[in-house]
C-alpha positions as CSV (number, residue, x, y, z in Angstrom):
1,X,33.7,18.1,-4.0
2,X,32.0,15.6,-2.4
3,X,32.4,12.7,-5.3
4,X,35.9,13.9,-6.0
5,X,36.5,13.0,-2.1
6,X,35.0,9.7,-3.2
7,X,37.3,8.8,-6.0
8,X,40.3,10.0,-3.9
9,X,39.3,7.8,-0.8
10,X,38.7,4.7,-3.9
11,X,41.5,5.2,-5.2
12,X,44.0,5.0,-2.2
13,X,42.1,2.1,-1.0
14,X,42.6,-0.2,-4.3
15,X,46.0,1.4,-4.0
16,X,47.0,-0.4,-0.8
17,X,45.1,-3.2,-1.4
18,X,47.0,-4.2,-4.3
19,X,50.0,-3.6,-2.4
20,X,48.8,-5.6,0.4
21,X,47.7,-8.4,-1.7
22,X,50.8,-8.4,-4.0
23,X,52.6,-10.2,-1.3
24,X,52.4,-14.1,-2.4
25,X,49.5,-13.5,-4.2
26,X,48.2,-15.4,-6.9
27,X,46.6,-13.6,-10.6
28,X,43.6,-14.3,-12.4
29,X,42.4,-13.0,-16.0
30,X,39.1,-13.9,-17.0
31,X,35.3,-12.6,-17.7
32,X,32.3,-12.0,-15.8
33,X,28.5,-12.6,-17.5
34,X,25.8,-10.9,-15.8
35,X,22.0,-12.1,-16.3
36,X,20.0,-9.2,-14.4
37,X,16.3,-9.7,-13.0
38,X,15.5,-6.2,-12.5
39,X,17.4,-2.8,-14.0
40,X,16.1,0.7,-13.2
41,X,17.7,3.8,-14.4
42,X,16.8,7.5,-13.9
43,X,18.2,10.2,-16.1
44,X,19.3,13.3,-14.9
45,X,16.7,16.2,-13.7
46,X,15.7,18.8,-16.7
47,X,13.8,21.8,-15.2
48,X,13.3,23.3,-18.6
49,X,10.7,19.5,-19.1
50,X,8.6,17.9,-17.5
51,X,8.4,14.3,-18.2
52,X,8.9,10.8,-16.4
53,X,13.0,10.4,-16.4
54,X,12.9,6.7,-15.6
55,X,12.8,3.2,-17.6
56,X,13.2,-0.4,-15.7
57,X,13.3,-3.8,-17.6
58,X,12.8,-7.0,-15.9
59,X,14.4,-10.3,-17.0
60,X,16.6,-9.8,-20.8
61,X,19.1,-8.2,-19.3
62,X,22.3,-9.0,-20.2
63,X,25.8,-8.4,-19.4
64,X,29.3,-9.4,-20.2
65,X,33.1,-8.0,-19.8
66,X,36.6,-8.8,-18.7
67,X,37.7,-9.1,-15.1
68,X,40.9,-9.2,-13.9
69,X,41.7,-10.9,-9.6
70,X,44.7,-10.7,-7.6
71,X,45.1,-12.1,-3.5
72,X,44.7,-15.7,-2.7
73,X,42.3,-18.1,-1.6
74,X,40.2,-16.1,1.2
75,X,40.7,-13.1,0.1
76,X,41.2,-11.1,-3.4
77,X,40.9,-7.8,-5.1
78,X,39.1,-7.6,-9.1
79,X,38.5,-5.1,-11.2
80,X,35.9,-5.7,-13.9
81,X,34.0,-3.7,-16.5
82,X,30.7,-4.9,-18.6
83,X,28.7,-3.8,-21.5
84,X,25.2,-4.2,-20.5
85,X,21.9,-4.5,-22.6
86,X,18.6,-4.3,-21.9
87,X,16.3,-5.3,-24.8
88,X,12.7,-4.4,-23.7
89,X,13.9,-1.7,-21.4
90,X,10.9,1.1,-21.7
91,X,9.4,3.6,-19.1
92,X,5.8,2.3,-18.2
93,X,4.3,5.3,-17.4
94,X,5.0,7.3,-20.9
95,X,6.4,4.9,-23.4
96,X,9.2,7.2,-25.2
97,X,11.3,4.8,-27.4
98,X,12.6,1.0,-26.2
99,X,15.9,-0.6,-24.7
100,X,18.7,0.4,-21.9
101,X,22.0,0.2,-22.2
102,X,24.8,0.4,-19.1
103,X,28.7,0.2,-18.9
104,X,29.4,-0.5,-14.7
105,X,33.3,0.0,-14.5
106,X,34.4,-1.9,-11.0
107,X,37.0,-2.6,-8.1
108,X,35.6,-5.1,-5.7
109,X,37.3,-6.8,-2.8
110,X,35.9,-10.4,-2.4
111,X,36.0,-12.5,0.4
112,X,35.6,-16.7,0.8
113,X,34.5,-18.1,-2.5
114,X,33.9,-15.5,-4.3
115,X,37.7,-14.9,-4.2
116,X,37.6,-16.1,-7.6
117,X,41.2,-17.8,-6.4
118,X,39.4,-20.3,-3.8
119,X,40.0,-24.7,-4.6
120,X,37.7,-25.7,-2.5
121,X,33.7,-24.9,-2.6
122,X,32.3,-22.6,-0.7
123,X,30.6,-19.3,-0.2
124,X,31.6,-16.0,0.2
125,X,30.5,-12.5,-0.4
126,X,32.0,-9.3,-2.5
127,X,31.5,-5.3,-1.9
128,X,32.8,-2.5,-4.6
129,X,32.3,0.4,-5.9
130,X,32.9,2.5,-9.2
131,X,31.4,4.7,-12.2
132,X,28.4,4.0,-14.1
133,X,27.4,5.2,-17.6
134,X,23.8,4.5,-18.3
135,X,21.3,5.3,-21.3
136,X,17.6,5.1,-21.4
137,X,15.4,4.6,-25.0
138,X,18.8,3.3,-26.3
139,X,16.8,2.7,-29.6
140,X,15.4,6.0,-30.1
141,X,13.4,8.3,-29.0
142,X,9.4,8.9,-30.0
143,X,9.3,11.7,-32.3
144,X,6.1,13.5,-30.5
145,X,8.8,13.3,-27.1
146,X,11.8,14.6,-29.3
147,X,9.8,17.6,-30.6
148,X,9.0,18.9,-26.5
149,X,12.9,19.1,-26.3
150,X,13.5,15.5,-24.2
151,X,17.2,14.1,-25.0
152,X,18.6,10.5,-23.7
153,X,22.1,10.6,-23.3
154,X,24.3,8.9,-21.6
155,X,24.9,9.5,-17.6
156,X,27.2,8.7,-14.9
157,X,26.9,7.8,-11.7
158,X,29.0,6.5,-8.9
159,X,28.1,3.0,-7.7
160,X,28.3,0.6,-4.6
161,X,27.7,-2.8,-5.0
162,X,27.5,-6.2,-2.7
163,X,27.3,-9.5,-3.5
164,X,26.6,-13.2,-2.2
165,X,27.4,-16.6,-3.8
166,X,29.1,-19.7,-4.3
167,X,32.7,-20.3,-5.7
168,X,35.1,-23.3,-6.7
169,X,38.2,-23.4,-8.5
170,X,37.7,-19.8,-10.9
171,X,34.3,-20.5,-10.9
172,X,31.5,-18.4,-9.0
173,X,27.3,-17.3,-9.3
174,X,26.3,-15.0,-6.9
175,X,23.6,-12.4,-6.9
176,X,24.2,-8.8,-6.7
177,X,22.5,-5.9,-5.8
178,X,23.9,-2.4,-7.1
179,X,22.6,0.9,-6.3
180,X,24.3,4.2,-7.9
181,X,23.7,8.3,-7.5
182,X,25.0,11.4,-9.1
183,X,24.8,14.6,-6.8
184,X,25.2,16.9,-9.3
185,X,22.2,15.6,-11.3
186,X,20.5,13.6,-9.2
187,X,20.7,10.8,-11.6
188,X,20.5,7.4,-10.4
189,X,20.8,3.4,-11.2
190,X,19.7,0.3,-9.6
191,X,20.4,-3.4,-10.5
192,X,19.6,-6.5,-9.2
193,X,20.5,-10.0,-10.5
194,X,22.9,-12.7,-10.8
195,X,26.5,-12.8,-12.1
196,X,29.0,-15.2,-12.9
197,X,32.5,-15.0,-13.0
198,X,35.3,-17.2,-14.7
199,X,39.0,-16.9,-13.8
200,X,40.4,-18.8,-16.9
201,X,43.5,-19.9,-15.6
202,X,42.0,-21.7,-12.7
203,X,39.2,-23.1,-14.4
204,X,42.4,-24.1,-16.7
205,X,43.6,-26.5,-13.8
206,X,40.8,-28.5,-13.2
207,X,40.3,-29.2,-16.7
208,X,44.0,-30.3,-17.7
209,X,44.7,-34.0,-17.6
210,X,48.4,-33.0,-15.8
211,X,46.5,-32.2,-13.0
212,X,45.0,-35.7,-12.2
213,X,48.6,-37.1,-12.2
């Protein structure tokens, strides 16, 4: 009950403030590339094994998707979803198989120059929240581990996330830190690292020669 409460109380929120924002407010189509320092993902609890449920990967992890903005300069609402890879993602402890694999699906509302929407440099910070599906030993599983009964499938949980950065004209890098839980299985996710957004059409118009005229 308690993470259908969540969606409902997500939901009405994007809900107004895309209402709110709709009024004189400007639209933005673009992509967002995340380069992660740190990833950590732990699968869901299995009573019937007993085994280390984590895997973190440091460094290669990579990240890109489309992301969509809508307020104005100081202000904006985006919703943004990645595919996200983590090539030497492995669980230190008991090395089952290699890689991690993640799909965060987004609603952020960002404020000062992360606004994606902003002309004029400055800094700002974002919050949001969402789903995420996560996988660990994305390339396959040991088969001394597979014979016990252990299976890596993919998981949800429900994410918050903040940010803080720098923006200009479509253009922001800012680092984020996200954190996400499942109650029901007591799965959980945490990411830290940088991301950078582009909001083509304003990019667009410092790059066209009709806007020096």
């Amino acid at each position: 009950m308690k993470h259908i409460r969540f969606k409902n109380i997500l939901l009405t929120a994007i809900i107004c403030l895309s209402i709110t924002c709709s009024i004189q407010a400007q639209f933005g189509y673009g992509f967002a590339v995340t380069n992660n320092i740190y990833n950590r993902y732990t699968n869901p609890e299995n009573p019937d094994v007993d085994t280390y449920n984590s895997a973190g990967s440091f460094l290669l992890n990579l990240g890109i998707g489309p992301k969509i903005w809508l307020g104005g300069e100081d202000f904006s609402f985006s919703a943004e979803g990645q595919g996200m890879i983590s090539f030497l993602g492995l669980a230190a402890k008991d090395y089952k198989g290699l890689g991690m694999s993640a799909f965060p699906v987004m609603g952020k509302l960002n404020f000062g120059g992360l606004s994606g929407l902003n002309k004029e440099g400055k800094f700002g910070f974002s919050i949001g929240g969402g789903l995420q599906w996560s996988r660990t030993e994305l390339y396959g599983l040991r088969d001394s581990f597979a014979e016990q009964g252990i299976t890596r499938d993919w998981f949800k949980t429900y994410v918050g996330e903040i940010g803080y950065g720098f923006g200009l004209s479509g253009f922001t890098a800012h680092a984020i830190v996200r954190y996400g839980y499942n109650p029901d299985t007591k799965a959980n996710t945490f990411n830290f690292g940088l991301q950078y957004d582009f909001n083509l059409p304003k990019l667009k118009e410092i790059t066209d020669p009709a806007s020096e005229l």
